[in-house]
C-alpha positions in Angstrom: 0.0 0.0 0.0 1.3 3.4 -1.0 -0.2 6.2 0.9 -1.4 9.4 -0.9 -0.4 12.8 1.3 -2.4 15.6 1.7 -1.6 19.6 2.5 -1.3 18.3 6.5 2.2 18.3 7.7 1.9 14.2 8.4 3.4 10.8 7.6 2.2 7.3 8.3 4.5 5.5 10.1 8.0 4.7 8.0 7.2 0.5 9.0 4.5 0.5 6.9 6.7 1.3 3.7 6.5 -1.6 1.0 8.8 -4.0 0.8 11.2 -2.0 -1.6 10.7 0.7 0.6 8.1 3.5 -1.3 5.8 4.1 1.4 3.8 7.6 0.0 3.3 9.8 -2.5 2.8 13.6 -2.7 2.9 16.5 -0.5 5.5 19.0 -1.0 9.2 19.6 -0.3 9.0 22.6 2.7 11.4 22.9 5.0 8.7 21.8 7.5 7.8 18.7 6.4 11.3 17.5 5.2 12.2 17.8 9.0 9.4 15.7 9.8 10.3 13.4 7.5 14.0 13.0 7.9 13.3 13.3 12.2 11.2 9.6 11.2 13.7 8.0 8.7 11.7 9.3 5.7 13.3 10.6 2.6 11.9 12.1 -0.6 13.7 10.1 -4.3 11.7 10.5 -7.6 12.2 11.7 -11.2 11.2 14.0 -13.4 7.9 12.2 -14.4 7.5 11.4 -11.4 4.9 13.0 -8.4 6.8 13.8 -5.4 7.7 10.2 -3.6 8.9 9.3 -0.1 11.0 6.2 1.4 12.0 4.2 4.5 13.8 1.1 3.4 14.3 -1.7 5.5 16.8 -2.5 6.6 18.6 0.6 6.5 22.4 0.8 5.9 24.0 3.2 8.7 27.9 4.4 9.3 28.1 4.4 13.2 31.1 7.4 12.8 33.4 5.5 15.4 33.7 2.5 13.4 34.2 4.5 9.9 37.3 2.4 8.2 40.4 4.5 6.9 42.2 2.8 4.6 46.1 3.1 4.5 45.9 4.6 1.2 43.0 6.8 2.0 45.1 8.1 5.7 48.3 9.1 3.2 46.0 10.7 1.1 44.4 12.8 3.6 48.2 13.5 5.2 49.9 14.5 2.1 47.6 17.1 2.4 46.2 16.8 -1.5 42.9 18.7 -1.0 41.8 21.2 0.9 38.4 20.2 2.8 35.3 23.0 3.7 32.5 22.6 5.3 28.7 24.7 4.7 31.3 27.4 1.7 29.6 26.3 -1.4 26.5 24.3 -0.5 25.2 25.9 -4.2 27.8 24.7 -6.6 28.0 21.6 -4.7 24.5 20.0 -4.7 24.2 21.3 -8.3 27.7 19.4 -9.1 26.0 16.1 -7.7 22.8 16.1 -10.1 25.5 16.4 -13.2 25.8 13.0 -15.4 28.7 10.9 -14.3 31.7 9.7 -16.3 30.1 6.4 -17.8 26.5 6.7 -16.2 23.3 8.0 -17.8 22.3 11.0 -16.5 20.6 10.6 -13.5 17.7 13.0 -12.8 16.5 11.9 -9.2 18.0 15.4 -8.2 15.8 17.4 -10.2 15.9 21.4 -10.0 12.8 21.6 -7.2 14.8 19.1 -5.2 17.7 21.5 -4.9 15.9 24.5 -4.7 14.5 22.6 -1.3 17.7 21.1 -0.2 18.9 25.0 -0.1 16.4 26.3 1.7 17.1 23.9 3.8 20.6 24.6 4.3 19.7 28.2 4.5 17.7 27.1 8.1 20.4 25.4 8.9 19.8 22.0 8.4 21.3 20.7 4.9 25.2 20.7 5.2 27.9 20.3 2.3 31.8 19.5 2.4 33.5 20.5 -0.3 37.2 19.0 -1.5 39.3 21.6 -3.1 42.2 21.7 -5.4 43.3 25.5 -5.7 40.6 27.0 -6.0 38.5 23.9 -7.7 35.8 22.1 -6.3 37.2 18.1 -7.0 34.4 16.9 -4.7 32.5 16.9 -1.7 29.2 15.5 -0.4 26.1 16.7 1.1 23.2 15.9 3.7 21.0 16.7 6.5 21.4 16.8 9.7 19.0 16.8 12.9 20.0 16.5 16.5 23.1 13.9 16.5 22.2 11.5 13.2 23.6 12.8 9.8 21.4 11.6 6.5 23.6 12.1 4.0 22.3 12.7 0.5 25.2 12.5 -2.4 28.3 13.0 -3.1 30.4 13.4 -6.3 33.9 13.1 -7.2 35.7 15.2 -10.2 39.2 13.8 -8.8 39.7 10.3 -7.5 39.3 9.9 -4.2 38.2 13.6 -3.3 35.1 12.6 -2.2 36.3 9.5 0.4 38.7 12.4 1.8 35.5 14.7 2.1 33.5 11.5 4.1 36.4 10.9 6.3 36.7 14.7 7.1 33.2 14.6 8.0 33.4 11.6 9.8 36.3 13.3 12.1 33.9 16.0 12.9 31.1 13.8 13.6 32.5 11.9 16.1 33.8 15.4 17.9 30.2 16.3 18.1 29.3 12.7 19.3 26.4 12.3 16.2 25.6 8.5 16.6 24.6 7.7 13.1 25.5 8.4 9.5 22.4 7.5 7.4 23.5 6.0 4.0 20.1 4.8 3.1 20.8 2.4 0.2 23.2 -0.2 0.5 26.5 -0.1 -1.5 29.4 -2.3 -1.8 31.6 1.0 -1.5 29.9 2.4 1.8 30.3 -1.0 3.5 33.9 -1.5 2.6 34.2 2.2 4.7 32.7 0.7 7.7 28.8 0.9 6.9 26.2 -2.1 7.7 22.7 -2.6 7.4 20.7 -2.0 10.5 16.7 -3.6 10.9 14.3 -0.9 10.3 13.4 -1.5 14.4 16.5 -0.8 15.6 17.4 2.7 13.1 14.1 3.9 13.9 14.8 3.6 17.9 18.2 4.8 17.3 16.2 7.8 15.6 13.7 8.2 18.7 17.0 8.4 21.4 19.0 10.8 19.3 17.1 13.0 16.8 15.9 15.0 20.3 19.6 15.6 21.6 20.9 18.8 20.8 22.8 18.9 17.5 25.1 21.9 15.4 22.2 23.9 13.9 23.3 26.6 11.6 26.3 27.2 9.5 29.6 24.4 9.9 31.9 27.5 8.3 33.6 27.8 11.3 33.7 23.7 11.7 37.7 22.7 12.6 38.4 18.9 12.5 41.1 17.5 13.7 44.5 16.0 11.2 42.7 11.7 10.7 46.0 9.9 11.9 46.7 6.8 9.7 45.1 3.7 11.3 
């Protein structure tokens, strides 16, 4: 059963999502009611012919930011100092960087323009974060995503230079576990993600995670300022 939404700020419960996941259809993409969708494991995907449509998939792959996996090549990397990592300084140019083809790949149009007009208003309220991966003054890569009381949903992320965008995750990742956030959401599951660490996690148990830390208080507003910390080689 797919559930049609109406103009009331309200979502049936993310369980009752079909098996591959769809669980409604409609509604609009405020900054209101993606909070109250994101706060319940709830996230809008669709096309361009498509109506507006919202997920929960069960199980749920997660990156618990303490057991995020550096690789020895990925550690060198980040010491040799090859990019330059920002957080929240081109939130813009980055999200519209993710929604352009990718070398090999037919274009994929899931980030349509009404999706990233929402995903910046969002990150004007202070809830949609980007870090970007610089070399000079080119953006190589970088990834985006939400983020509500101590759980990260991340969104997409691009790479223009190889590797750019894992030094962008494990930058994040560093900050993360300063600010004690207990979950990365990755919401599909990826061969790449769970060779960094991720796993999939029942639908039960992300949804109680969700209920313990989505009230804890978070890092509203700008990361600008955000300082991490040099990621030691394992």
């Amino acid at each position: 059963m797919i559930f049609g939404l109406t103009d009331s700020l309200i979502f049936p419960p993310a369980y009752l999502a079909r098996e591959d996941g769809l669980l409604a259809i409609g509604g609009d993409l405020s900054v209101e009611r993606l909070l109250l969708a994101y706060g319940q494991g709830i996230f809008p995907w669709y096309t361009e012919e498509d109506p507006i449509l919202w997920w929960a998939p069960d199980p749920r792959l997660v990156l618990e930011p303490k057991k995020f996996h550096i690789s020895k090549r990925l550690a060198r990397i980040i010491r040799q100092g090859q990019f330059r990592v920002t957080f929240d300084t081109s939130f813009a140019q980055l999200i519209t960087a993710c929604s352009l083809p990718r070398a090999g790949k037919e274009r994929g149009t899931w980030l349509v323009p009404e999706m990233i007009e929402a995903y910046i208003r969002l990150h004007e309220a202070g809830y949609a974060h980007s870090v970007e991966c610089w070399q000079g003054e080119t953006l190589a890569g970088g990834l985006y995503g939400v983020a509500i009381g101590r759980v990260f949903f991340g969104e997409s992320m691009f790479s223009r230079v190889s590797n750019s965008s894992k030094v962008a995750l494990a930058h994040l990742v560093n900050l993360l576990q300063q600010w004690e956030f207990a979950l990365i959401d990755c919401q599909m599951t990826t061969s790449h993600l769970m060779s960094l660490g991720a796993r999939e996690m029942p639908g039960y148990e992300f949804y109680s995670r969700l209920e313990k830390h989505i009230p804890l208080s978070g890092h509203e507003g700008p990361w600008t300022e955000a300082l991490t910390k040099k990621i030691a080689a394992p």
